[in-house]
N, C-alpha and C positions, 0 to 999 in steps of 0.2 A: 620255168622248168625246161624251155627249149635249150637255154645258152647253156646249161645246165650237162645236156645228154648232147650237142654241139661239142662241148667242150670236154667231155669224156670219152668222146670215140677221136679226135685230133690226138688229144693224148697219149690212147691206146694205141696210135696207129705209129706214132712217133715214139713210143717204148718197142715197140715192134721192129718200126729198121732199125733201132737201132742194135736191136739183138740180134738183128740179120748180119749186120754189120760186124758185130763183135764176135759172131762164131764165124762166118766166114774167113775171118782173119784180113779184115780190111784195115783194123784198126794198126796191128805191129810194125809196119812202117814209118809211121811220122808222129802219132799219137802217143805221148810224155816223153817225145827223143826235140822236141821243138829246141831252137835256139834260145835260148835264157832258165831251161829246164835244171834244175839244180842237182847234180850226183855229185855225192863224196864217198869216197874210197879209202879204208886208209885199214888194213890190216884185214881181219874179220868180219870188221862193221863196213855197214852201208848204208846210207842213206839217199834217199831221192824223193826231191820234193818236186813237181811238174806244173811251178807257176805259172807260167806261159799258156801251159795246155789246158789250164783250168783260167786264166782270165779269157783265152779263145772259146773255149766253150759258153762261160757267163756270157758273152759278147752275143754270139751265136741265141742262145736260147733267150735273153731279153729280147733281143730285135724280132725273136719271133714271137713270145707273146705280147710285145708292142703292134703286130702287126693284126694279131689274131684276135683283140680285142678294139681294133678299129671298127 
């Protein structure tokens, strides 16, 4: 039960910056504008898909729960 309530206050704490993050407005500078980030334009439509910025964050959040479960 310990790793249990370990592992739910790391959680909490890192759902936390990162709302700190997101209202402060840390995020609108580089976060889905990455290089390989996909926008199509073309009339009325739009689309944007932000591959890059979602294999960086997969990246980011395994190496920390690889780290977190050592």
């Amino acid at each position: 039960m310990n790793e249990l309530g370990k592992l739910l206050v790391i959680a909490g704490l890192l759902m936390a910056a990162v709302g700190v993050l997101l209202w402060t407005g840390w995020d609108r500078g580089w976060l889905g504008r990455l290089p390989g980030d996909i926008h199509y334009t073309r009339g009325n439509f739009s689309f944007h898909f932000p591959i890059v910025t979602c294999l960086l964050l997969s990246a980011v959040l395994t190496l920390l729960l690889w780290l977190f479960r050592r």
